[in-house]
N, C-alpha and C positions, 0 to 999 in steps of 0.2 A: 449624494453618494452614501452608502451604507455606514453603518458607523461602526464596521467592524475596522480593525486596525490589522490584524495578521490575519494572515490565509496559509492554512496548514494542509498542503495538498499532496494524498498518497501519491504511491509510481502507479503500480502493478493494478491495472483496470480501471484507473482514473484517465491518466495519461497514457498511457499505452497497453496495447494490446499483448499480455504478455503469456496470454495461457496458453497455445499453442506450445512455447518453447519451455514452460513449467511443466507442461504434461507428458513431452516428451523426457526429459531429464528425469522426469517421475518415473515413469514407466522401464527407463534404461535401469534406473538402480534399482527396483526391484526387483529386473532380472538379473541385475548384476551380483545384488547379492543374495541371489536365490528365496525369494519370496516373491508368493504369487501378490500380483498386482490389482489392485478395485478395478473396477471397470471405468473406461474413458470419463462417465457420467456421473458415478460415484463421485471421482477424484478431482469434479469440475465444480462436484458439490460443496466438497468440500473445500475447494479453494476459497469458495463464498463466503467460509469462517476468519479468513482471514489470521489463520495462525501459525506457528512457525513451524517449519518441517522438521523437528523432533514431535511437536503435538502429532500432526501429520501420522508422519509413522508408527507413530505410539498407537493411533486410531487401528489403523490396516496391521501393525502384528504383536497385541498386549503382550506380549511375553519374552520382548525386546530387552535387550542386555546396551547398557552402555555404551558398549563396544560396536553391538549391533548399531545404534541410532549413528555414533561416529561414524562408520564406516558408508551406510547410506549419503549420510549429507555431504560428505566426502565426494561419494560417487554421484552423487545428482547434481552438485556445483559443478564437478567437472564437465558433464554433459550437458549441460545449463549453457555453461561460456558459448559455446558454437551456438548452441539451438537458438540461443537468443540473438548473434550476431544474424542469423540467416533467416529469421522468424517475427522477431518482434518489431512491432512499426507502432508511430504514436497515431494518437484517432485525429481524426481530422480536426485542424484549426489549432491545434494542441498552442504551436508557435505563437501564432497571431493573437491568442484568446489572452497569453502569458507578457506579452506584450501592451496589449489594449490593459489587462491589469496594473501593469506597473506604472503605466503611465498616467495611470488613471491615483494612481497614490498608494494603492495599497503594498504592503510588503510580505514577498512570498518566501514558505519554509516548505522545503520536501519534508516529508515523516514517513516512514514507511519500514515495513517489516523486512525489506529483502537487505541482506550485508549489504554496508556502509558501502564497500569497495567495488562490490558489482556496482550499486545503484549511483556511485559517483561515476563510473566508466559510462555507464547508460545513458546520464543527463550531458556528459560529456560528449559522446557519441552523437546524440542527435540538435545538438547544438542547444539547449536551453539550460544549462546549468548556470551559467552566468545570469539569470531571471531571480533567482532564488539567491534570497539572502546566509540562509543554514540549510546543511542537508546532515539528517536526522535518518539513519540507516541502523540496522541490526546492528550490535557490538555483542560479543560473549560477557556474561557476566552481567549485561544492563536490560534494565527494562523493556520493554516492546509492545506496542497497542495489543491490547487492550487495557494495560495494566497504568492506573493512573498514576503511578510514580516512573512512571515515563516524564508526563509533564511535571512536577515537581525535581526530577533530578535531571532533567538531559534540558529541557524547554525553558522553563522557569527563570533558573541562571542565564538564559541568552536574553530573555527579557522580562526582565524581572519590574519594570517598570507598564508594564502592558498586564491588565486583569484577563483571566480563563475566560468572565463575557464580552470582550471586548477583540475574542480570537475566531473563527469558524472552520471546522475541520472539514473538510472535502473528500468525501473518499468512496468504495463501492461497497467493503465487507461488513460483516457484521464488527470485525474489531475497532474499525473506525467509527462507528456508530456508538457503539459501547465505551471505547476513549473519551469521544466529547461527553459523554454522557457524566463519564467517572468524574472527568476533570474539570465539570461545572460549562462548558463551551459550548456553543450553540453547532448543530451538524447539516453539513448538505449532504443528500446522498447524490451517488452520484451512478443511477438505474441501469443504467447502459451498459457496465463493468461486469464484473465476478458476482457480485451477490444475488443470494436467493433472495428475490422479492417478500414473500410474504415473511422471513424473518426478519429482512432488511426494515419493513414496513412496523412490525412490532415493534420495535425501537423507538415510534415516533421522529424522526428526522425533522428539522426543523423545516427542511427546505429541500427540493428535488431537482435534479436538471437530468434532461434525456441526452445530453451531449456537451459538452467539453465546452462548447461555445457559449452555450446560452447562461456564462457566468456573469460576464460582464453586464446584461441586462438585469438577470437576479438581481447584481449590486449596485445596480443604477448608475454605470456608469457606460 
């Protein structure tokens, strides 16, 4: 078996499929609060970065007031809730693969950029939250991949007995590629998700999988 000890696996294009119901919520609050919208592809592009939707919208309208970004994430959460209950599905094997992991010894941690509350209802929802030892979600005020005091203040203190080489971060965007990076951890990409390939590739990734499944072999187990 591999001698990594944590497996730090994003939500949003790792494990499921979630751009359909982001793009939509995207596009609602645009219009909702009267700013024209990037196009479908732009906005797909840019999911690839992996950043939080203040970045987001700071890209699509510089000249954004506080108020303005508020009011947006506001409006894109709320259309988010539905879009995701009637839209988003995990990729195949997701279960089984999360499964064959654990039992195979390794211990799993969600990390991921979307709020803590959604992405707890999420793993709730499609029955695998109970796999994952921590689940590491958006909080206001705290760190968020890419920023390596993420692991240092949220990671760290949960196991503080476990080294950054001794962890592998799994994920599809550029911010999870850039996290393991910051924070000394070895990264798999994970090709099949949100990211643009050939940024995704510039990162060097330590290790690639085309699908959900093929982790347990990765790890030798």
């Amino acid at each position: 078996m591999s001698s990594y000890e944590l497996l730090l696996i994003d939500y949003d294009g790792t494990m499921a499929e979630t751009r359909p119901a982001i793009l939509k919520g995207l596009s609602e609050a645009f219009r909702e609060t009267g700013h024209q919208a990037p196009s479908k592809e732009d906005m797909a592009a840019t999911l690839g970065h992996g950043g939080t939707l203040a970045d987001f919208f700071h890209m699509a309208v510089p000249n954004a007031t506080m108020q303005d970004v508020q009011d947006f994430v506001r409006i894109y959460r709320a259309y988010y809730s539905v879009a995701d209950e009637e839209d988003t599905v995990l990729f195949p094997d997701v279960t089984e693969t999360l499964k064959q992991l654990g039992e195979a010894g390794f211990r799993l941690v969600v990390i991921s950029n979307k709020l803590s509350i959604t992405l707890t209802k999420s793993l709730e929802r499609f029955g695998i939250a109970s796999f994952f030892e921590a689940v590491i979600g958006a909080e206001e005020g705290k760190a968020r991949k890419p920023d390596p005091a993420l692991y240092r203040e949220r990671l760290q203190p949960l196991y503080p007995q476990i080294e950054p080489g001794n962890m592998l971060m799994v994920g599809d965007t550029l911010a999870d590629l850039q996290f393991a990076k910051a924070a000394h951890m070895a990264s798999c990409w994970a090709s099949y998700g949100h990211g643009v390939e050939a940024a995704c590739l510039a990162e060097k990734p330590d290790c690639q999988i085309r699908h959900f499944s093929e982790l347990p072999a990765l790890l030798g187990c």
